[in-house]
C-alpha positions as CSV (number, residue, x, y, z in Angstrom):
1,X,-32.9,6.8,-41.1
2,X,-33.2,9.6,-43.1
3,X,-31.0,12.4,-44.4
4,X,-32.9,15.0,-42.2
5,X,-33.0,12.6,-39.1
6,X,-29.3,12.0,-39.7
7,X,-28.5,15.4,-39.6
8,X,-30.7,15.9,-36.5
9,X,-29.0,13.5,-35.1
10,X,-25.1,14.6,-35.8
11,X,-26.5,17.9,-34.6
12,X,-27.3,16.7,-31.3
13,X,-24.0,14.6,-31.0
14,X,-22.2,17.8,-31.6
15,X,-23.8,19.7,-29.3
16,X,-23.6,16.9,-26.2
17,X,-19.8,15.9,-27.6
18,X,-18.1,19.0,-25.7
19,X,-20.5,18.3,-22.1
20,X,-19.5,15.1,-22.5
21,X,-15.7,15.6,-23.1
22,X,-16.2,18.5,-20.1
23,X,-17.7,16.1,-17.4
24,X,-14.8,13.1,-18.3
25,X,-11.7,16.3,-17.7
26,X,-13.5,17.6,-14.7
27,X,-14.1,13.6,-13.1
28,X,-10.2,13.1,-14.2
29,X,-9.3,16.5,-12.1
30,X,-11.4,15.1,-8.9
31,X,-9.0,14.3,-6.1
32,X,-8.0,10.9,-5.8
33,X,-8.6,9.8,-1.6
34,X,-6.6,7.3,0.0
35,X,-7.7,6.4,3.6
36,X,-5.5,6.7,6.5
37,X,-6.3,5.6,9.8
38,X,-4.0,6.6,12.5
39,X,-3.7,7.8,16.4
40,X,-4.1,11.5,16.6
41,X,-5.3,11.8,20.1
42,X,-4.7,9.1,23.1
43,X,-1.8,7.7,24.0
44,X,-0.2,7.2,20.4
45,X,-1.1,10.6,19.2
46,X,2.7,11.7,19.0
47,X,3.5,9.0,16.7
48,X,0.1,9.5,14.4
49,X,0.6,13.2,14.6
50,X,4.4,12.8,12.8
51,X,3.2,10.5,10.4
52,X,0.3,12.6,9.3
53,X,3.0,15.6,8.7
54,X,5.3,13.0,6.2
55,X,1.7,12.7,4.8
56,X,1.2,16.0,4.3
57,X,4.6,16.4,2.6
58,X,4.3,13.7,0.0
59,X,0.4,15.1,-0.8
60,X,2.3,18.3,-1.7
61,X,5.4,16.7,-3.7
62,X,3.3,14.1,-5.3
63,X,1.0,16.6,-6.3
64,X,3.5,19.5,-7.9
65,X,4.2,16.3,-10.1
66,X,0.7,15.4,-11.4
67,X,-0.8,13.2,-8.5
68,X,-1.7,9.6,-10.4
69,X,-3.4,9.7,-13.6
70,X,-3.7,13.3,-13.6
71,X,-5.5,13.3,-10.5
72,X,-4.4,15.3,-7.5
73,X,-3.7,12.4,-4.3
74,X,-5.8,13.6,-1.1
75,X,-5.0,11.8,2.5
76,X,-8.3,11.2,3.9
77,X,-6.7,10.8,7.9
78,X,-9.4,9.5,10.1
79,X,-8.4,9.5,14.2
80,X,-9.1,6.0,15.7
81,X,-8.2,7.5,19.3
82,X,-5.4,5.0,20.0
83,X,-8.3,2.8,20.8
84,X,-8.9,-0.7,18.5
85,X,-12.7,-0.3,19.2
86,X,-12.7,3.1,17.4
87,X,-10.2,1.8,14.8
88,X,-12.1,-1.4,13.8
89,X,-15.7,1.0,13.5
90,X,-13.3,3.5,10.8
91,X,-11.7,0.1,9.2
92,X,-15.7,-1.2,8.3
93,X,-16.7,1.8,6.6
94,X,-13.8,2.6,4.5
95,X,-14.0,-1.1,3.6
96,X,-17.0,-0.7,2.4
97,X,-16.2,1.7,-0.4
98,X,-14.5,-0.9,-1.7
99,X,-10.7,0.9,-2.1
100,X,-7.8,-0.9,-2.5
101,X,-5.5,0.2,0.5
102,X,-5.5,1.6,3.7
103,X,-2.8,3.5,5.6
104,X,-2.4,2.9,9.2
105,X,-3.0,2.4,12.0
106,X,0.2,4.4,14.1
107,X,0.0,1.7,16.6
108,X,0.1,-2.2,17.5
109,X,-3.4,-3.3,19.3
110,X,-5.7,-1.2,16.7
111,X,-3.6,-3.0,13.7
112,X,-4.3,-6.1,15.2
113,X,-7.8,-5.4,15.6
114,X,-8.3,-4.6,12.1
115,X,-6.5,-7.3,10.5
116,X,-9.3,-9.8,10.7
117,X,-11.4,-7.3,8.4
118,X,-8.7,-7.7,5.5
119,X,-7.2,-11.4,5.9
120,X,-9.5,-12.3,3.2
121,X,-10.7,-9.9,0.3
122,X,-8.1,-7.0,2.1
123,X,-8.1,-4.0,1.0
124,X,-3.8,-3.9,1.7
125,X,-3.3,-2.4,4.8
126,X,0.0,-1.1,5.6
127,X,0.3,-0.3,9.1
128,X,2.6,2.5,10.6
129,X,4.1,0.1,13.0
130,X,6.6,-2.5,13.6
131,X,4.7,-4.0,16.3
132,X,2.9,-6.2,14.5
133,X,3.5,-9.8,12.8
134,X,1.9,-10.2,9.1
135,X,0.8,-13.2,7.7
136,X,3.2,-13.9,4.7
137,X,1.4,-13.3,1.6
138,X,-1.3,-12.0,3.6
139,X,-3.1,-8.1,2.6
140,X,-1.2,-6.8,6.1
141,X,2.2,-4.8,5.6
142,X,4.0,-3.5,8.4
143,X,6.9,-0.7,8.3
144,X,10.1,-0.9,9.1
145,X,12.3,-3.8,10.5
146,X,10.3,-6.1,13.0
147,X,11.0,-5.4,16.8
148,X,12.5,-8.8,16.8
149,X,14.9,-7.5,14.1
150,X,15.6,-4.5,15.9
151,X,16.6,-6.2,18.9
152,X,18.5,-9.0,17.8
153,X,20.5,-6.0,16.1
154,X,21.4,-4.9,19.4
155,X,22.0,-7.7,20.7
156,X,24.8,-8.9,18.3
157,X,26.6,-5.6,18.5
158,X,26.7,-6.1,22.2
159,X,27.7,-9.1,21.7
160,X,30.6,-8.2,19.6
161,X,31.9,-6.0,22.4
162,X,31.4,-8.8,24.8
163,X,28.3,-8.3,26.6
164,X,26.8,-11.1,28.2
165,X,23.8,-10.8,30.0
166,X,21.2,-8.9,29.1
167,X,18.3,-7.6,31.3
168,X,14.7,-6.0,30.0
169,X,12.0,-4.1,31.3
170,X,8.9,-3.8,29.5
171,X,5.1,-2.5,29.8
172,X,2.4,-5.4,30.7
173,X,0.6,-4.4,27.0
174,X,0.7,-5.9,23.8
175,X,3.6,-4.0,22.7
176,X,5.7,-4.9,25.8
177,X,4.7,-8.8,24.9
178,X,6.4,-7.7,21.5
179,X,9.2,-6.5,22.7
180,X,9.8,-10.0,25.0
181,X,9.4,-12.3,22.5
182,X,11.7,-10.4,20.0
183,X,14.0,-10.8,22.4
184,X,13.3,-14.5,23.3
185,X,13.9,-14.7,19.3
186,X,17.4,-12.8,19.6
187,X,18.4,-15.3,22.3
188,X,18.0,-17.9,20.3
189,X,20.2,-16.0,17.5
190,X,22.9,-18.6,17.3
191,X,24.9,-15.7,16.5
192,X,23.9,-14.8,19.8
193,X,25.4,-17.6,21.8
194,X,26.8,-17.1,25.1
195,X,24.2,-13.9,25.8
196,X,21.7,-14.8,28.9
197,X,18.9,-13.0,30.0
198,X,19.3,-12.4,33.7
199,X,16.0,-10.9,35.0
200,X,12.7,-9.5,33.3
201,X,10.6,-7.1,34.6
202,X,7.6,-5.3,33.8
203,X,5.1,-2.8,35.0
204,X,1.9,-1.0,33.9
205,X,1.1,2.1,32.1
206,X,-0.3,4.0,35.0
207,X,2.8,2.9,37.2
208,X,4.5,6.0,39.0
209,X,7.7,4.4,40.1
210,X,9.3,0.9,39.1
211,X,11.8,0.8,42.1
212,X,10.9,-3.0,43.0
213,X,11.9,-3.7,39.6
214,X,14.8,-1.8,39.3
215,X,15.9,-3.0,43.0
216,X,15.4,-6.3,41.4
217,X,17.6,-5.9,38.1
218,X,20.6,-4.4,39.5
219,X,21.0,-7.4,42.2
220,X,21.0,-9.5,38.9
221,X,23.8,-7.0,37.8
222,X,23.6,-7.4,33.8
223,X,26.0,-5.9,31.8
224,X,23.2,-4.0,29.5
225,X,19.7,-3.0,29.9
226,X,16.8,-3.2,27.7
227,X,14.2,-0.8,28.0
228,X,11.8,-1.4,25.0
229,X,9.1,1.4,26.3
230,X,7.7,4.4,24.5
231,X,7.0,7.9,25.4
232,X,6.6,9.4,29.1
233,X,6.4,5.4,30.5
234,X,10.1,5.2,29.3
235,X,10.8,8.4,31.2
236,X,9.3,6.6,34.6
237,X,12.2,3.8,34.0
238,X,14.7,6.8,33.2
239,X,14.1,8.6,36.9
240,X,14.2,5.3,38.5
241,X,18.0,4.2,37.2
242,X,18.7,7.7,38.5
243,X,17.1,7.5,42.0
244,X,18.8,3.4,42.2
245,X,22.0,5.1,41.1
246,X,22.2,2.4,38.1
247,X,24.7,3.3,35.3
248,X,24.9,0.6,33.1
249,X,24.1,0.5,29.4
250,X,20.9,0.8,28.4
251,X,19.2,-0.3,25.2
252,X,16.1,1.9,24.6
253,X,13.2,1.9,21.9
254,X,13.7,3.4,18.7
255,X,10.2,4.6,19.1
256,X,11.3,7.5,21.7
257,X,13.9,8.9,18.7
258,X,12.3,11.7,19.0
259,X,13.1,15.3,19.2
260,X,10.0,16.4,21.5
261,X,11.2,13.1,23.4
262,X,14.9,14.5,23.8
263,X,14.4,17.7,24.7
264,X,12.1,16.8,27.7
265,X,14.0,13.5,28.7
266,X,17.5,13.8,27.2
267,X,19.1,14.9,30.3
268,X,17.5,11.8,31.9
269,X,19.8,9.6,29.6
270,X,22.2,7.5,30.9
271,X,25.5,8.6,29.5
272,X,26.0,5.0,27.5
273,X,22.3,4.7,26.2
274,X,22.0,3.3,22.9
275,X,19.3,2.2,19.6
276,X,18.9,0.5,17.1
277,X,17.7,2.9,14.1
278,X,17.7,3.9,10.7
279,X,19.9,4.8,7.6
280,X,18.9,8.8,8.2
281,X,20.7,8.0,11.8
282,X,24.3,6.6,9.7
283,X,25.8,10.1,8.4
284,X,29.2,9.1,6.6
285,X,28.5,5.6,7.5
286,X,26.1,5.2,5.0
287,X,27.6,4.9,1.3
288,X,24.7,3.7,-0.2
289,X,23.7,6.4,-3.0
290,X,20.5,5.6,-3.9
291,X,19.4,6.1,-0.2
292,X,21.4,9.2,0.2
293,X,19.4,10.4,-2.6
294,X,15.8,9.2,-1.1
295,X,17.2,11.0,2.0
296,X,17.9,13.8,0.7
297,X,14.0,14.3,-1.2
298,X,12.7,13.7,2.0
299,X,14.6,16.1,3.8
300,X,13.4,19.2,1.5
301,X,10.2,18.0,1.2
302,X,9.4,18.2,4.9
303,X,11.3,21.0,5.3
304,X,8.5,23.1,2.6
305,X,5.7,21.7,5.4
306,X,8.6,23.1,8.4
307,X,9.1,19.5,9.8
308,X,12.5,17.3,10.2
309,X,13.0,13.9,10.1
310,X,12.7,11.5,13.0
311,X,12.3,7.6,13.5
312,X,8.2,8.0,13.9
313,X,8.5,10.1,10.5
314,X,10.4,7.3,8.9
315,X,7.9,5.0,9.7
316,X,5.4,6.9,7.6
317,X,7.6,8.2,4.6
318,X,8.5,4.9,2.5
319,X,5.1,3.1,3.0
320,X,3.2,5.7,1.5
321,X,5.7,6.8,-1.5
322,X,5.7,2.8,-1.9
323,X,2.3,2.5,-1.8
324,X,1.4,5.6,-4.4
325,X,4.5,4.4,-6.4
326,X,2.5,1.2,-7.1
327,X,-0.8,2.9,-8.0
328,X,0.7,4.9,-10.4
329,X,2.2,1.8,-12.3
330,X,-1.1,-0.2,-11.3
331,X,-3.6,2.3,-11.9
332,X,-5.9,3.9,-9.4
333,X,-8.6,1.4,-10.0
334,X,-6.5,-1.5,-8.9
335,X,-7.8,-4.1,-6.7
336,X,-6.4,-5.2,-3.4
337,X,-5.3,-8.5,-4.9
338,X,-3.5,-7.5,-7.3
339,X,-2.0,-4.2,-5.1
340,X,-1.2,-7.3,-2.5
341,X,0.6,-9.3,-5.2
342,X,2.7,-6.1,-6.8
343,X,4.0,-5.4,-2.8
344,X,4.8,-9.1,-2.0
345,X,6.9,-9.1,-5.1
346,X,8.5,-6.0,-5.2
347,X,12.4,-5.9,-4.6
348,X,14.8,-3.2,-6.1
349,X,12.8,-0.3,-4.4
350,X,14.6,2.3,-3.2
351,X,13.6,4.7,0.1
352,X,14.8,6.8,3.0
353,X,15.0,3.7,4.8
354,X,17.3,1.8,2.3
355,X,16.8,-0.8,-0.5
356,X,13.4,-3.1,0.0
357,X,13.0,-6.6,-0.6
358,X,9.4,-8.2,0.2
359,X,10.9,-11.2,-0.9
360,X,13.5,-11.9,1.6
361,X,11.7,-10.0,4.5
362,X,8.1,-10.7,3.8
363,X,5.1,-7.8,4.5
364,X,8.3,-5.6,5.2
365,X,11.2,-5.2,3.0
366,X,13.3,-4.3,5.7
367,X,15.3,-6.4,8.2
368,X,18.2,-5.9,10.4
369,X,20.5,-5.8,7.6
370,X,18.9,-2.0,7.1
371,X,19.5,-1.0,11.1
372,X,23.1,0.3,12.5
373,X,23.6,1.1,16.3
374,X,23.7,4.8,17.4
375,X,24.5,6.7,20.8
376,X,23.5,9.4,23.0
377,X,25.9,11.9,22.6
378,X,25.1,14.5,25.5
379,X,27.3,17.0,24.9
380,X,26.0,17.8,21.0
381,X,22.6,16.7,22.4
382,X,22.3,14.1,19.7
383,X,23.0,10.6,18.8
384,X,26.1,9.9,16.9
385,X,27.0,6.2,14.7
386,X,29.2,3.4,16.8
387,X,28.3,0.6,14.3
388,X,28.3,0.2,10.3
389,X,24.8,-0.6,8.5
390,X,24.0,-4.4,9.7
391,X,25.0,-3.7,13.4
392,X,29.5,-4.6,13.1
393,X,30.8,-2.3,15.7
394,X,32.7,0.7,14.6
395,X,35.9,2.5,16.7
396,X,34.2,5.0,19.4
């Protein structure tokens, strides 16, 4: 080459340098989209609806501190209906752009659904609900401690205080199978021995009254009652203990921890109703600092987008800090196997919901060792502490 072509040639390198050097800043700017597919309308749509607001709230704080990589982190929420037909047909196409995760779904059948799609390749996908059993080692995460851990929980508190026997009630769905073969698995607790269950019932969603049922659970007079059902089903169990004049304990679903759930049903409550929940639930039972400190970041940071913390909100909150947490040390480029093998490793991590440990509770860092008891308090209209972290009674 010659000296003229030379120059030509730096010329035009110098001129194209800064469009270049302009397109790479702008395409480092571009929002970075994670998928989330949860249950905004249908049946679930309160539970989808809370965790798309803890969503919200992490978009903003992640964001004020410079996204990942310097780009800003957008939620990309598509609504599967509460339906596992809708939810599959959203789980093919964003697996077809090839992303490394998915959040979601809010609920049990439409996780279920969609966990054949990522048992091989994945992407992860880290659904919003206990309700579910993932494969160890598998690409399917699930939050929070297992329904089984949640109810043997309860069980060995009441068993401490010398409950024993136990009856249930449950929905005829997926989630009220759940619910009957965690506690199947918290009968056979041997730190559960000497508990019996006395009678099981269940009834369908559409069900307006479950008197035959009820009629049939108090001859079998338990000593405690578990009602594992969620939303305004739960409230058709609530009228009917009213109406059969039953007051014994009752043991009800985390799930309905809710405030829009207490203020329509609270008065419904039997006056020793009790659940198994998180470490936001313990107030000066929990001593754990590093969780008082998670707690506390989540407090003010849904408080900037005017919403307060609740058991469905909890559900959402650690996953997703977890989950941008390891892109950040990953990279945004990261592929599912290698997201996969960073979560099924991780221990030492630190959320809302306590310290997490994929290695001793596999796909979900959390067991029963992160639950404590609480109960209805009716007069402050709120649910007080009655047992430490891990479920040992405390003095009422």
């Amino acid at each position: 080459m010659n000296v003229v072509a030379r120059l030509i040639a730096i010329a035009v390198i110098a001129l194209l340098l800064p469009l270049a050097l302009g397109r790479q800043s702008s395409a480092a700017g571009e929002p970075y989209e994670i998928n989330a597919v949860l249950s905004l309308t249908g049946n679930g749509a309160f539970i989808g609806t809370a965790q798309m607001r803890a969503m919200q709230a992490i978009e903003a704080v992640v964001n004020r501190g410079g996204g990942i990589a310097g780009r800003p982190v957008k939620f990309v929420v598509k609504d599967d209906q509460s339906n596992p037909q809708v939810a599959v047909q959203l789980a093919q196409t964003i697996i077809a752009a090839h992303v490394p995760v998915i959040l979601g779904p809010s609920l049990a059948a439409p996780c279920d659904a969609i966990a054949p799609l990522v048992q091989r390749d994945g992407p992860v996908l880290y659904c919003m609900t206990s309700s579910v059993t993932p494969a160890s080692g598998g690409y399917l995460f699930a939050t929070l401690p297992s329904t089984a851990s949640m109810i043997d929980l309860s069980m060995q508190y009441f068993r401490a205080r010398g409950v024993h026997r136990v009856a249930s009630i449950q929905m005829s769905d997926a989630s009220g199978q759940f619910a009957d073969q965690g506690l199947n698995d918290a009968m056979t607790d041997p730190a559960n021995k000497g508990m019996q269950i006395v009678d099981r019932e269940h009834f369908a969603a559409g069900d307006i009254s479950v008197a035959a049922q009820l009629a049939r659970i108090k001859a079998a007079n338990p000593d405690v009652l578990v009602i594992w059902v969620i939303g305004p089903p739960a409230a058709t169990v609530l009228h009917g203990l009213i109406d059969a004049g039953m007051t014994m304990p009752i043991i009800l679903s985390s799930g309905d921890l809710l405030p829009a759930f207490m203020r329509q049903f609270g008065a419904l409550l039997p006056k020793e109703t009790y659940m198994p929940a998180m470490s936001f639930y313990a107030g000066n039972v929990l001593t754990d600092g590093a969780t008082r400190s998670a707690l506390t970041e989540m407090t003010t940071a849904l408080q900037a987008v005017d919403a307060k913390p609740d058991q469905i909100l909890l559900s959402a909150w650690d996953p997703t800090l977890l989950v941008l947490d390891a892109l950040k040390k990953l990279g945004p480029d990261v592929a599912p196997s290698r997201l996969r093998d960073y979560l099924v490793g991780l221990r030492g991590w630190v959320g809302a919901n306590g310290p997490y440990d994929f290695r001793s509770v596999p796909q979900r860092g959390l067991g029963a060792k992160s639950l404590l008891m609480i109960r209805w308090d009716a007069a402050r209209g709120d649910f007080r502490p009655v047992s430490q972290i891990g479920g040992r009674p405390i003095p009422e």
